[in-house]
Z-matrix of the N, CA and C atoms (Angstrom, degrees):
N
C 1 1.462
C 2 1.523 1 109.33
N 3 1.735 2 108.11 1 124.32
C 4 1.588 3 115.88 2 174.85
C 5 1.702 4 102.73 3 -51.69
N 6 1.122 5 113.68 4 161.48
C 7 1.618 6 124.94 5 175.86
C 8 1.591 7 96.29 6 -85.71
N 9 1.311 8 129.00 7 -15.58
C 10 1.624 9 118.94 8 150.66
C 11 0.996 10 114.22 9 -72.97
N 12 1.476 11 133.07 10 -46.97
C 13 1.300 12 132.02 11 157.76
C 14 1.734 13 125.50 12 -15.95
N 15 1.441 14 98.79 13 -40.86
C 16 1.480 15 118.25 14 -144.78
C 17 1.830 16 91.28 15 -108.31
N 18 0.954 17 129.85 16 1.20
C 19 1.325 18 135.81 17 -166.64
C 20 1.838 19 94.71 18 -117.95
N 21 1.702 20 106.49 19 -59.05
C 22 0.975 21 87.76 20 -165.73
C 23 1.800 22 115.71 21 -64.48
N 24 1.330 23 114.44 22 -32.22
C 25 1.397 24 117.35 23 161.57
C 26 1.862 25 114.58 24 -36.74
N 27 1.126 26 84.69 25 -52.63
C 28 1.956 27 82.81 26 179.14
C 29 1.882 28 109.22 27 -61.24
N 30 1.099 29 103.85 28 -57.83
C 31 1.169 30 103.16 29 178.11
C 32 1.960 31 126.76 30 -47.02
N 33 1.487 32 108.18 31 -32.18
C 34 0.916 33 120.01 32 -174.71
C 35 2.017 34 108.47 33 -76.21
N 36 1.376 35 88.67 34 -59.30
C 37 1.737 36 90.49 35 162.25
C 38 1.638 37 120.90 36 -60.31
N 39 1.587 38 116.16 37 -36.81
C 40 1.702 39 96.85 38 151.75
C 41 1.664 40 139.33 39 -32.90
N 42 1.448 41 82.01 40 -47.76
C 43 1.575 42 105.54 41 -152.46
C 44 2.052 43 97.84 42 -66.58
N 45 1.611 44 89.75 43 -41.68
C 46 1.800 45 99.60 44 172.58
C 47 1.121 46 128.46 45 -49.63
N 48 1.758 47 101.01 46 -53.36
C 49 1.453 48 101.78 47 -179.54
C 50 1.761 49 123.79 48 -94.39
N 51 1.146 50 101.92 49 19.63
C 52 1.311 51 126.23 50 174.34
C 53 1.495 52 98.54 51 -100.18
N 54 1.123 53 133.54 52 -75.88
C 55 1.437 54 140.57 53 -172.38
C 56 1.510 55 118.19 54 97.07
N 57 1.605 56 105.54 55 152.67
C 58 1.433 57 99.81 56 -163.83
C 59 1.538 58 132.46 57 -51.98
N 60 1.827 59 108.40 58 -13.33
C 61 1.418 60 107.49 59 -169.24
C 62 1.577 61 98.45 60 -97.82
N 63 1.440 62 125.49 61 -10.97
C 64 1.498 63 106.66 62 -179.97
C 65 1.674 64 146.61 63 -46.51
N 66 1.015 65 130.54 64 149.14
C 67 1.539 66 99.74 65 169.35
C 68 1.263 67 129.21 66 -83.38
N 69 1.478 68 131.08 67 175.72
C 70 0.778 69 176.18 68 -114.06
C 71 1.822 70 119.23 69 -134.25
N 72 0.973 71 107.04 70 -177.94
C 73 1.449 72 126.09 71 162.81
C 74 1.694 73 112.18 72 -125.07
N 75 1.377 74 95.41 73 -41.77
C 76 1.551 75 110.76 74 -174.61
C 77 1.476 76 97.44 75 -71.23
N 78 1.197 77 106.67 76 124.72
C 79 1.731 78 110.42 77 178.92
C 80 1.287 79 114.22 78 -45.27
N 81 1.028 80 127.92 79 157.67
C 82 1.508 81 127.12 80 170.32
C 83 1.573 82 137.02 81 39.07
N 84 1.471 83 103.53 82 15.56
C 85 1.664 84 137.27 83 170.33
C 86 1.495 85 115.73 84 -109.63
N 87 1.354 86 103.42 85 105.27
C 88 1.503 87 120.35 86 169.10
C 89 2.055 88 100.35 87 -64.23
N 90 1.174 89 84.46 88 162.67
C 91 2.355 90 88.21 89 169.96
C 92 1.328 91 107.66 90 -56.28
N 93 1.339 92 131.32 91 -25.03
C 94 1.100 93 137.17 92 -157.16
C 95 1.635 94 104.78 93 -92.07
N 96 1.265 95 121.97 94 -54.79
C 97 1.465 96 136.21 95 157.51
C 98 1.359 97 119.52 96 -34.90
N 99 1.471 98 114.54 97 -60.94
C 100 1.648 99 130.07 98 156.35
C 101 1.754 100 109.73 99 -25.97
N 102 1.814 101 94.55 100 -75.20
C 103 1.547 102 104.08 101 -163.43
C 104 1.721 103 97.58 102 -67.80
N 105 1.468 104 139.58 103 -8.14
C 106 1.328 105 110.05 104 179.31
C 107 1.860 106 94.63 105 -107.68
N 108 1.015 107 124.91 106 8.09
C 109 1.571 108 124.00 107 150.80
C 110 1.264 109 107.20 108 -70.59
N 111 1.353 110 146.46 109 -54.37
C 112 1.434 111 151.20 110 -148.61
C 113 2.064 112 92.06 111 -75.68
N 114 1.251 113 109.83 112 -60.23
C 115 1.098 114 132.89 113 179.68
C 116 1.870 115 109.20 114 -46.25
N 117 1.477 116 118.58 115 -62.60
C 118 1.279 117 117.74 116 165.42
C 119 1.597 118 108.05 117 -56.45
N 120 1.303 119 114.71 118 -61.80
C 121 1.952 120 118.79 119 178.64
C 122 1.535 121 99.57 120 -13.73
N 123 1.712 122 118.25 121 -53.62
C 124 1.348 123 118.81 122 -157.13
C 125 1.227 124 114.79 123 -109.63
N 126 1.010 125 130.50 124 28.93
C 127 1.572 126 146.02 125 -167.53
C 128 1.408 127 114.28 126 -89.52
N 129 0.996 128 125.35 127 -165.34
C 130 1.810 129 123.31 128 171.25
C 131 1.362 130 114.87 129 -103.74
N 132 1.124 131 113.36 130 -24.30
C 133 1.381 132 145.76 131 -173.66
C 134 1.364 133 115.02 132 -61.19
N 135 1.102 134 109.57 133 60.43
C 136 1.687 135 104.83 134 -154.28
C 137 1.519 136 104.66 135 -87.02
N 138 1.339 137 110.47 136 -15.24
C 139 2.105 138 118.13 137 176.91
C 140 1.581 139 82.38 138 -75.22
N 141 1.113 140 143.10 139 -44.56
C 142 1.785 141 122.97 140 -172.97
C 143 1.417 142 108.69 141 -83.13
N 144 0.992 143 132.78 142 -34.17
C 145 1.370 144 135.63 143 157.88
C 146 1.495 145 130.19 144 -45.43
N 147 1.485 146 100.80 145 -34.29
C 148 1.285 147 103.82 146 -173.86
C 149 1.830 148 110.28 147 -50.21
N 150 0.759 149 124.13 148 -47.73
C 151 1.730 150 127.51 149 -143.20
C 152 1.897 151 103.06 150 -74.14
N 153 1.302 152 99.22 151 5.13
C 154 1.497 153 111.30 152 167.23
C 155 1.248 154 113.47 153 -63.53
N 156 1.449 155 115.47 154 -44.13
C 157 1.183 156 114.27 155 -176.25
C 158 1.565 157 118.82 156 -120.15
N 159 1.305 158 105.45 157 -13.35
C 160 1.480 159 120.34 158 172.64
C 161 1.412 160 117.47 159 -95.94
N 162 1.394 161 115.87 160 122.34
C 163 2.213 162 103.79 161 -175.64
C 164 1.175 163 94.35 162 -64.40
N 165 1.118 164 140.88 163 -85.73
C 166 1.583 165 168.80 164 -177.05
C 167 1.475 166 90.65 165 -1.14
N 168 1.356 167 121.78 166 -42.22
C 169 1.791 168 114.10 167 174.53
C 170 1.377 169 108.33 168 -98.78
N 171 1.261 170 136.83 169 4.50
C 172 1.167 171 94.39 170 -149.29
C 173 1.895 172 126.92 171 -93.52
N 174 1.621 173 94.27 172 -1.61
C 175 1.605 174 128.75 173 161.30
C 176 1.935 175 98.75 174 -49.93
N 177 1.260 176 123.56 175 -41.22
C 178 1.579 177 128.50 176 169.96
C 179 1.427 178 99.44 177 -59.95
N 180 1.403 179 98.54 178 -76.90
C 181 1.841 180 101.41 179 -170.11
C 182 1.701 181 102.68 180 -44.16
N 183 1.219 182 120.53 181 -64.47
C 184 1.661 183 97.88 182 173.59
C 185 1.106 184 135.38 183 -40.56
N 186 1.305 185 137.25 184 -38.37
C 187 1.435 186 130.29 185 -165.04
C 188 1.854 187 88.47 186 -94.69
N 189 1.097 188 117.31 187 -10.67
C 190 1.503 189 107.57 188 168.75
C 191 1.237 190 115.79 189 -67.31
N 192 1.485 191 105.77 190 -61.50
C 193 1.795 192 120.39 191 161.38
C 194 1.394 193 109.72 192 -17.66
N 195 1.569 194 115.52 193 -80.77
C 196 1.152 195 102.06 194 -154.16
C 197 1.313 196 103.75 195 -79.13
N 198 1.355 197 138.46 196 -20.41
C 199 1.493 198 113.97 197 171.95
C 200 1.870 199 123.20 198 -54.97
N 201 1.690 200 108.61 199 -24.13
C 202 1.301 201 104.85 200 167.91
C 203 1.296 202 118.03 201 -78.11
N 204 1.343 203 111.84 202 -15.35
C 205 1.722 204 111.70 203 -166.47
C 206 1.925 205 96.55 204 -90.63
N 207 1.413 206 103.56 205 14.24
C 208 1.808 207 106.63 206 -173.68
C 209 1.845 208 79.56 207 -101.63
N 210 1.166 209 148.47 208 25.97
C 211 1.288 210 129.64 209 -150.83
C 212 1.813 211 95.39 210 -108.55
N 213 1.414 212 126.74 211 -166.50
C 214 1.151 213 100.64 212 160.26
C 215 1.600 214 111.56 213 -97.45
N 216 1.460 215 92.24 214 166.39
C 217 2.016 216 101.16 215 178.76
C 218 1.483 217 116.30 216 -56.00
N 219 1.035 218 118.74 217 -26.40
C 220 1.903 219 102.60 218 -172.12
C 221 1.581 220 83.84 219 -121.12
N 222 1.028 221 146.09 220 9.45
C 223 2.061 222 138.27 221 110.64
C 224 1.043 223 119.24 222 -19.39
N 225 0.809 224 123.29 223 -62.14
C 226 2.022 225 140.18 224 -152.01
C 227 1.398 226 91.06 225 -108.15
N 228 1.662 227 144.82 226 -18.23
C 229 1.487 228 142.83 227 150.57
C 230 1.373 229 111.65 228 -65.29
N 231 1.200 230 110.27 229 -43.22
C 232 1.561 231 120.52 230 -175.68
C 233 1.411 232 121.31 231 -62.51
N 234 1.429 233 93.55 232 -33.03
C 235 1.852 234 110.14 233 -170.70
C 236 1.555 235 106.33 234 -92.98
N 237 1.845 236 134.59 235 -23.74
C 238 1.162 237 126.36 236 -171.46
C 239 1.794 238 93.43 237 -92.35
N 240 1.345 239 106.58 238 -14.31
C 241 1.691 240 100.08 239 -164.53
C 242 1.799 241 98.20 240 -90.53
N 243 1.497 242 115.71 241 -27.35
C 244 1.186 243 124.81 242 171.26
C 245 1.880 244 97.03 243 -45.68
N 246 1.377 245 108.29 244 -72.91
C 247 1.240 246 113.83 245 -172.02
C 248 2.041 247 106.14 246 101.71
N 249 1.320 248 105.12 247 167.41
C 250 1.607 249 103.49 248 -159.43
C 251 1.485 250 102.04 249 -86.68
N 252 1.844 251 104.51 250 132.03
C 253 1.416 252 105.97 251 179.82
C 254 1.600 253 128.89 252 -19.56
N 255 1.290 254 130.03 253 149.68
C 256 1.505 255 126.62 254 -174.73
C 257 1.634 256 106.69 255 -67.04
N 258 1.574 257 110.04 256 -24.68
C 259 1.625 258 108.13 257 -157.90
C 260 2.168 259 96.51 258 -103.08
N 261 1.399 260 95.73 259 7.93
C 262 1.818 261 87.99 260 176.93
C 263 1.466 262 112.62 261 -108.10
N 264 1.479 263 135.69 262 152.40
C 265 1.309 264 138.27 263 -142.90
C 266 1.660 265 95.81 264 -67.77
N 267 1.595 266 107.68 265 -51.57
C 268 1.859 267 101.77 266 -179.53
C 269 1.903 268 110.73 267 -35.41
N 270 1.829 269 114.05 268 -46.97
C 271 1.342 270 91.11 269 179.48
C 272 1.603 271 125.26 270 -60.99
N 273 1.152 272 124.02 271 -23.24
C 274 1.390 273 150.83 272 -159.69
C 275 1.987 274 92.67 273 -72.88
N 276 0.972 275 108.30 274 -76.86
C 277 1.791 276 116.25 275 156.89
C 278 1.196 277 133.15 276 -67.36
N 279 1.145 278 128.78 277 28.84
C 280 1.612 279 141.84 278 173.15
C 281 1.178 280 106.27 279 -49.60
N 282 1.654 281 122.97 280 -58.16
C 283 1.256 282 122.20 281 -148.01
C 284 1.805 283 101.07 282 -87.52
N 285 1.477 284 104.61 283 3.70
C 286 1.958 285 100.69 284 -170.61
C 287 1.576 286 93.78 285 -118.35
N 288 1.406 287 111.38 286 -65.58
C 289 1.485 288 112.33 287 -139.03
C 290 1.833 289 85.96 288 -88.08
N 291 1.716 290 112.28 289 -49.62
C 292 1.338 291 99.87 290 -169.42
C 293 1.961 292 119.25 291 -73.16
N 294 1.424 293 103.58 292 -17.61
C 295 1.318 294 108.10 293 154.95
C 296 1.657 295 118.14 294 -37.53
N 297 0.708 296 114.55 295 -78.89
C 298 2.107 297 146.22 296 170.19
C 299 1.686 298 99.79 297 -16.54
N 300 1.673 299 107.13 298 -58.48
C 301 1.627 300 130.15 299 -162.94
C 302 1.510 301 75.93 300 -84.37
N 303 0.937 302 133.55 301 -108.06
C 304 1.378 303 141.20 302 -133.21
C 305 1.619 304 104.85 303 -36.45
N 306 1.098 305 115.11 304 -46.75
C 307 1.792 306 129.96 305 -177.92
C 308 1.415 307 104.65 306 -60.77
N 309 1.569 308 125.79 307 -38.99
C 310 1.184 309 117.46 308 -161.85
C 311 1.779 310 105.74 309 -88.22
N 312 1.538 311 91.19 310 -27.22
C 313 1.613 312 106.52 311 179.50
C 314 1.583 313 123.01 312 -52.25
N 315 1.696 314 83.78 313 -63.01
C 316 1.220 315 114.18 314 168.57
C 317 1.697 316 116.35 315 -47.80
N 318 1.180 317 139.92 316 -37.07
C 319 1.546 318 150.94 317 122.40
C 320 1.055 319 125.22 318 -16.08
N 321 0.915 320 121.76 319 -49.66
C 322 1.809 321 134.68 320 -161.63
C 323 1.502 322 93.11 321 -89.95
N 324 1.017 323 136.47 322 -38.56
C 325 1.491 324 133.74 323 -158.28
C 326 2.451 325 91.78 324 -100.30
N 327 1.392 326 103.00 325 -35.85
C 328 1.452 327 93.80 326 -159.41
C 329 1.794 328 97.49 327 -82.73
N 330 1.548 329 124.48 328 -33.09
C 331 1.204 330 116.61 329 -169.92
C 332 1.846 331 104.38 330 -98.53
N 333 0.849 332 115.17 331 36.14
C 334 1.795 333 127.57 332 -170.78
C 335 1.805 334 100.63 333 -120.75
N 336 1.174 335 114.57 334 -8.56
C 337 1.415 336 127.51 335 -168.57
C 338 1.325 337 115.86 336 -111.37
N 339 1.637 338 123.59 337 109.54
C 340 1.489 339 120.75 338 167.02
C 341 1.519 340 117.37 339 -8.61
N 342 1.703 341 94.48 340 131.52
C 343 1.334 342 90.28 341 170.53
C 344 1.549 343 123.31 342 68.03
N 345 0.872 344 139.68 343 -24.26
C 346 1.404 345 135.05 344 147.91
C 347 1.273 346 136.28 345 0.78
N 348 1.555 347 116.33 346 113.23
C 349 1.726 348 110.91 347 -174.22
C 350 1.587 349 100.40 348 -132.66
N 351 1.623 350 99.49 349 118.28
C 352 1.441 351 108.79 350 -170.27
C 353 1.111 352 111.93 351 -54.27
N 354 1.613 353 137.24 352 139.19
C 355 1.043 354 149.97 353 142.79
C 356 1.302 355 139.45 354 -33.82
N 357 1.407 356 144.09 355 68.86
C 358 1.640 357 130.48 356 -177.53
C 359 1.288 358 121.77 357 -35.67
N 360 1.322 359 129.12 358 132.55
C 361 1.127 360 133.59 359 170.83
C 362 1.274 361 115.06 360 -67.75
N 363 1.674 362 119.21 361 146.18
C 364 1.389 363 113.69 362 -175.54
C 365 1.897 364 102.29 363 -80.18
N 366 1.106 365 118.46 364 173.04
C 367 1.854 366 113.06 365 166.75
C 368 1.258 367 98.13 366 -87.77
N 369 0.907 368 148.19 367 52.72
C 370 1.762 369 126.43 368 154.82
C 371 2.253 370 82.10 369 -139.23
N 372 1.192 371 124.55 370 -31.24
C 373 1.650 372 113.60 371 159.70
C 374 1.862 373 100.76 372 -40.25
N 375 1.338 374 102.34 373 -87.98
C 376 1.431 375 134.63 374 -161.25
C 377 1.720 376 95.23 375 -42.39
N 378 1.436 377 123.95 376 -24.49
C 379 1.416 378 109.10 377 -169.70
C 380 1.793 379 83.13 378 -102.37
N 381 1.319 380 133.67 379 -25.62
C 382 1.377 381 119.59 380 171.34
C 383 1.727 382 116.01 381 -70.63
N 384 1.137 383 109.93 382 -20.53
C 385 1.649 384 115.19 383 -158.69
C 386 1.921 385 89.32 384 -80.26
N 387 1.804 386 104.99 385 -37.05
C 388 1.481 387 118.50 386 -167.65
C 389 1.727 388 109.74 387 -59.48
N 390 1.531 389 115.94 388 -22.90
C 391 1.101 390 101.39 389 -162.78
C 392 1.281 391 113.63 390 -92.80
N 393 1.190 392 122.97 391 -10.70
C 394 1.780 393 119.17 392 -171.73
C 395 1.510 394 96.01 393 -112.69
N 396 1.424 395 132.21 394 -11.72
C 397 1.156 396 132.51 395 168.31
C 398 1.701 397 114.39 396 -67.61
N 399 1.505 398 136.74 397 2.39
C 400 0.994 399 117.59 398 -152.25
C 401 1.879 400 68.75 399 -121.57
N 402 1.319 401 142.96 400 4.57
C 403 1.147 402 106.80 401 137.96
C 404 1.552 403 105.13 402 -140.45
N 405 1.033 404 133.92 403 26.92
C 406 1.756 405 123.67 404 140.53
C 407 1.165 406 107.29 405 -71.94
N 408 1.757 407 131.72 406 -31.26
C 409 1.438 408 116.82 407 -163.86
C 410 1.531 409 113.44 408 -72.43
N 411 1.765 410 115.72 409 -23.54
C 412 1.043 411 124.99 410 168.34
C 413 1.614 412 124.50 411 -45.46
N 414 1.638 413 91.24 412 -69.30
C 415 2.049 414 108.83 413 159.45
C 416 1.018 415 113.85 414 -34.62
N 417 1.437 416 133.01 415 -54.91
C 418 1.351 417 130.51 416 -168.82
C 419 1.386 418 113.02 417 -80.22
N 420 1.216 419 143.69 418 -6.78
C 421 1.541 420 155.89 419 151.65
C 422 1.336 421 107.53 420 -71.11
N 423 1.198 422 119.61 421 -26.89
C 424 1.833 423 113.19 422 -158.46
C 425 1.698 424 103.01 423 -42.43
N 426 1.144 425 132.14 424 -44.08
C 427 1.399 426 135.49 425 -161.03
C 428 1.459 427 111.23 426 -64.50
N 429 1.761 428 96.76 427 -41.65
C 430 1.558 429 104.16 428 -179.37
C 431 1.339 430 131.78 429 -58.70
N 432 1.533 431 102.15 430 125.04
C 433 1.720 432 104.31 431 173.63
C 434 1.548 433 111.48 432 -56.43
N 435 1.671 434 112.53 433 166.15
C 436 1.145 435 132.87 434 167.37
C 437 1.745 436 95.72 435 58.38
N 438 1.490 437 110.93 436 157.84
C 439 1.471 438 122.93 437 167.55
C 440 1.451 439 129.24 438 -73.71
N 441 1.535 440 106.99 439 100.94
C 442 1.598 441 120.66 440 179.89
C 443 1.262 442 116.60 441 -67.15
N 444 1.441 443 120.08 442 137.53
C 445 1.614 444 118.32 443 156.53
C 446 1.526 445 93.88 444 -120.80
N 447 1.364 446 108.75 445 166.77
C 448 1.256 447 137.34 446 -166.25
C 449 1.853 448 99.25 447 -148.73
N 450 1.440 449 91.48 448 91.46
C 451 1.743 450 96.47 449 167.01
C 452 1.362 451 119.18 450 -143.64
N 453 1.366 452 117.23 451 172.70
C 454 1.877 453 115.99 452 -150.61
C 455 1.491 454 81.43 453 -115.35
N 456 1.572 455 115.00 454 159.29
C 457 1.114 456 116.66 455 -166.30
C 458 1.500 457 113.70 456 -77.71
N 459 1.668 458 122.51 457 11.16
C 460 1.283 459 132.30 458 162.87
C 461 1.420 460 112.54 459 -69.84
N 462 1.471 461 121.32 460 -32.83
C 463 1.635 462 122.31 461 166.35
C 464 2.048 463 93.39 462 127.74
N 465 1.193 464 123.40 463 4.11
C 466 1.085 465 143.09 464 -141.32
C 467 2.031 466 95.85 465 -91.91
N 468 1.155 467 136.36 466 97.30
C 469 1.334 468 141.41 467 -177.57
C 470 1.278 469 105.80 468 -48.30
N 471 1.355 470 136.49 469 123.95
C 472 2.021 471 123.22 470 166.28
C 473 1.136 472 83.52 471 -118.47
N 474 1.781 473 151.94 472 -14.01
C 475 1.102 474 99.33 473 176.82
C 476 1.666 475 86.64 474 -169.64
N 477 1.376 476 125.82 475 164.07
C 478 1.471 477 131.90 476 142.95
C 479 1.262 478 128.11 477 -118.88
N 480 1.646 479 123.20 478 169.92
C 481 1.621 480 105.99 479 -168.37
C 482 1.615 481 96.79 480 168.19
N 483 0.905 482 113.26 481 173.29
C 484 1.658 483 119.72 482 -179.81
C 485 1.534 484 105.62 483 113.05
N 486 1.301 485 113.88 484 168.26
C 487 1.343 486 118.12 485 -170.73
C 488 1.900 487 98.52 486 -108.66
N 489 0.980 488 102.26 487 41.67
C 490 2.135 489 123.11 488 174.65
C 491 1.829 490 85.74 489 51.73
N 492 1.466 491 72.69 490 179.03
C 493 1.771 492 108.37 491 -169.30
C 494 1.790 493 118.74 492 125.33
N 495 1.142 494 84.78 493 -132.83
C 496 1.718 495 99.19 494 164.48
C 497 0.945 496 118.08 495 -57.46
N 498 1.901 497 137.76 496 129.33
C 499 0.966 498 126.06 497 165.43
C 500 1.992 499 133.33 498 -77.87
N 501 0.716 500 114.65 499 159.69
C 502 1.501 501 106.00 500 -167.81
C 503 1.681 502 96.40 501 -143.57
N 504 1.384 503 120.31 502 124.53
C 505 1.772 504 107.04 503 172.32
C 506 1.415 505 102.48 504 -104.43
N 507 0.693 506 116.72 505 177.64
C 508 1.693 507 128.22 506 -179.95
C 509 1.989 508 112.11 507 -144.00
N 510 1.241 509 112.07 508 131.66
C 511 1.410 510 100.62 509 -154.21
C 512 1.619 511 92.48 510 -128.02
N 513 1.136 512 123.21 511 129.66
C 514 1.547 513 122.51 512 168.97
C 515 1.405 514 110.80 513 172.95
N 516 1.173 515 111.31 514 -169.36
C 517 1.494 516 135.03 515 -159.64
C 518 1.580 517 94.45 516 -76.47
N 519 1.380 518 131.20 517 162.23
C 520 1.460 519 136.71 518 -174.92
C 521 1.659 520 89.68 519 -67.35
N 522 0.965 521 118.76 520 -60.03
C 523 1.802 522 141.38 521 -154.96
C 524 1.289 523 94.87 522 -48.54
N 525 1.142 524 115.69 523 -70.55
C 526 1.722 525 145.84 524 162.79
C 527 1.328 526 117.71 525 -24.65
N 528 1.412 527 114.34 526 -70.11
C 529 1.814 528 120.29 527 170.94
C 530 1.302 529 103.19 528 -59.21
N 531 1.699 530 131.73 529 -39.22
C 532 1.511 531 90.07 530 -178.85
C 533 1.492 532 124.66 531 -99.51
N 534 1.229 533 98.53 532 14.60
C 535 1.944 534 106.69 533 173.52
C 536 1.515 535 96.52 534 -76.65
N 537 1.587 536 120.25 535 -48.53
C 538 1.791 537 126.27 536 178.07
C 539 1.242 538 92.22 537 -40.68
N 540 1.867 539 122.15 538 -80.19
C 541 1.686 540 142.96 539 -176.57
C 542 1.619 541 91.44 540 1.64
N 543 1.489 542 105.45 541 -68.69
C 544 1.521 543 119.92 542 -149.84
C 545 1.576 544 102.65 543 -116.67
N 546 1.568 545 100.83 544 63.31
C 547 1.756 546 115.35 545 152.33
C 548 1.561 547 112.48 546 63.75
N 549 1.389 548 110.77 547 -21.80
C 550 1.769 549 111.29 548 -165.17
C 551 1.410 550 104.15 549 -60.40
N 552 1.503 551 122.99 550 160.51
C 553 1.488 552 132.28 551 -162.10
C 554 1.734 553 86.23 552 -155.65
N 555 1.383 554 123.71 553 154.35
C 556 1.680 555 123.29 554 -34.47
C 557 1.863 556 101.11 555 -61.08
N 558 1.192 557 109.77 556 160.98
C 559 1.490 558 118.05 557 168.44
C 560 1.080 559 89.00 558 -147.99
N 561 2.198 560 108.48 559 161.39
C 562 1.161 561 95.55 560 164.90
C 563 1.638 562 86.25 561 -134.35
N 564 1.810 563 84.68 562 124.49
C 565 1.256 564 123.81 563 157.45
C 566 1.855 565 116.69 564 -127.28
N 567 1.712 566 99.33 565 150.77
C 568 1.639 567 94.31 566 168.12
C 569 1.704 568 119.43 567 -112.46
N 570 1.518 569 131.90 568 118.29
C 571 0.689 570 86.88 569 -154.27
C 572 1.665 571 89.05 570 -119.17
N 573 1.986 572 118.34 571 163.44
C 574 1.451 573 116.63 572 -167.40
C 575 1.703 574 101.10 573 -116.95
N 576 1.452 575 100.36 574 145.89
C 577 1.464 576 81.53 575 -177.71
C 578 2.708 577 87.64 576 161.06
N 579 1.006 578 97.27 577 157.83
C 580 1.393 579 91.04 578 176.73
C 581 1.306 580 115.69 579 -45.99
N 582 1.267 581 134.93 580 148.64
C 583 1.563 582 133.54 581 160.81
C 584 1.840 583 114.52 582 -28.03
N 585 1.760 584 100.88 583 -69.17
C 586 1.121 585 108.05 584 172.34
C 587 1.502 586 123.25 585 -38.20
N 588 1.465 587 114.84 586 -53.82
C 589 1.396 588 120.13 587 -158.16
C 590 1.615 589 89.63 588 -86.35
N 591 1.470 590 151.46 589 -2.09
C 592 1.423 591 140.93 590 175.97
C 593 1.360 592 89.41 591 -103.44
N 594 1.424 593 166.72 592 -19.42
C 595 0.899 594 135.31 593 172.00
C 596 1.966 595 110.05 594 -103.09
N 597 1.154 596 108.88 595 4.30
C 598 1.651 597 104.60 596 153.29
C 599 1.094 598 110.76 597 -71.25
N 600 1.558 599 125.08 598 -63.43
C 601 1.457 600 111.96 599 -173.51
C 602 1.558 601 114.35 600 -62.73
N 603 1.285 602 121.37 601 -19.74
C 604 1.406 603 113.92 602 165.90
C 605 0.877 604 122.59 603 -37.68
N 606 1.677 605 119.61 604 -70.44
C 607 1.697 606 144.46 605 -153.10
C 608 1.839 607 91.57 606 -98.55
N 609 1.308 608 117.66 607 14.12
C 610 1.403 609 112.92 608 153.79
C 611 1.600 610 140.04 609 -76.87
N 612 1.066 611 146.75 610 131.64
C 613 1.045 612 142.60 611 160.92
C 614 1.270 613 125.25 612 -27.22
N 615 1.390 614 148.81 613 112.80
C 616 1.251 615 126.39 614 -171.77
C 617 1.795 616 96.21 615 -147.05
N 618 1.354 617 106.07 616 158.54
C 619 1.317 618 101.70 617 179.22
C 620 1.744 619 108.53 618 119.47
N 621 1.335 620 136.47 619 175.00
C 622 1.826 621 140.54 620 167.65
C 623 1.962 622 84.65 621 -86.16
């Protein structure tokens, strides 16, 4: 089993014992909202899909959403644990892009829950999570002011990005930098850099 493999399984047993009305990380997304995003993400449907990554749709991709998220609950379990047909591009990128989604997903649903005690990443995750991050982590900065680094407190680069200026580093765990990468709150990262220039990239947009 791929370590995407192994995420999306986690995520899916999150998502259960969490239940469809829980929250989230993702603002205003119950588990249920989440799991029928994951579910559209991998669909055929790629004109309803689009608005994930495109603004201009993404009023489509919603009302798509929630008509799948009307589906039944162990439906929309059945279909993220299935995973995306073998012959559509998500299977083709499993081991990069759906690695990335599944981990962050899988996050959003496990640290959104009472009581919660973060998980350490194993090193053979953190050296899989490292490899497609050294250019999604870029993408997912594009918005950010001043020049980002993204390094583990070994001294170890996962990523650069920002639209230049001020520099700003960002220091944490692999797991950690790319939940920051992609907007998630609380993380623990430290990050060094002027007052000014750490709370731009804060109140920045970050994330596809």
């Amino acid at each position: 089993m791929t370590f995407s493999q192994n995420e999306r399984a986690g995520l899916v047993r999150a998502a259960q014992t969490a239940g469809p009305d829980a929250p989230t990380l993702c603002e205003g997304w119950t588990v249920r909202d989440l799991v029928a995003h994951l579910v559209l993400r991998e669909s055929l449907r790629f004109d309803n899909a689009a608005g994930i990554a495109v603004p201009m749709l993404a009023a489509r991709t919603a009302r798509a959403q929630q008509k799948v998220a009307e589906r039944g609950w162990e439906s929309l379990l059945d279909a993220v644990a299935g995973g995306p047909p073998w012959y559509t591009p998500f299977a083709l990128v499993d081991r990069a892009a759906n690695l990335v989604e599944m981990f962050i997903h899988h996050e959003d649903i496990l640290r959104a829950q009472p009581g919660h005690r973060p998980r350490t990443a194993t090193p053979g995750l953190r050296k899989a999570l490292a490899r497609p991050m050294r250019l999604m982590g870029a993408v997912a900065l594009q918005k950010t002011p001043g020049s980002v680094t993204l390094s583990t407190p070994q001294g170890a680069v996962l990523a650069r990005g920002g639209q230049g200026g001020e520099p700003v580093a960002v220091t944490g765990e692999i797991e950690e930098l790319v939940l920051f990468a992609y907007g998630r709150k609380p993380v623990t990262v430290a990050l060094d850099g002027s007052e000014a220039a750490k709370a731009a990239v804060l109140a920045a947009p970050r994330g596809i």
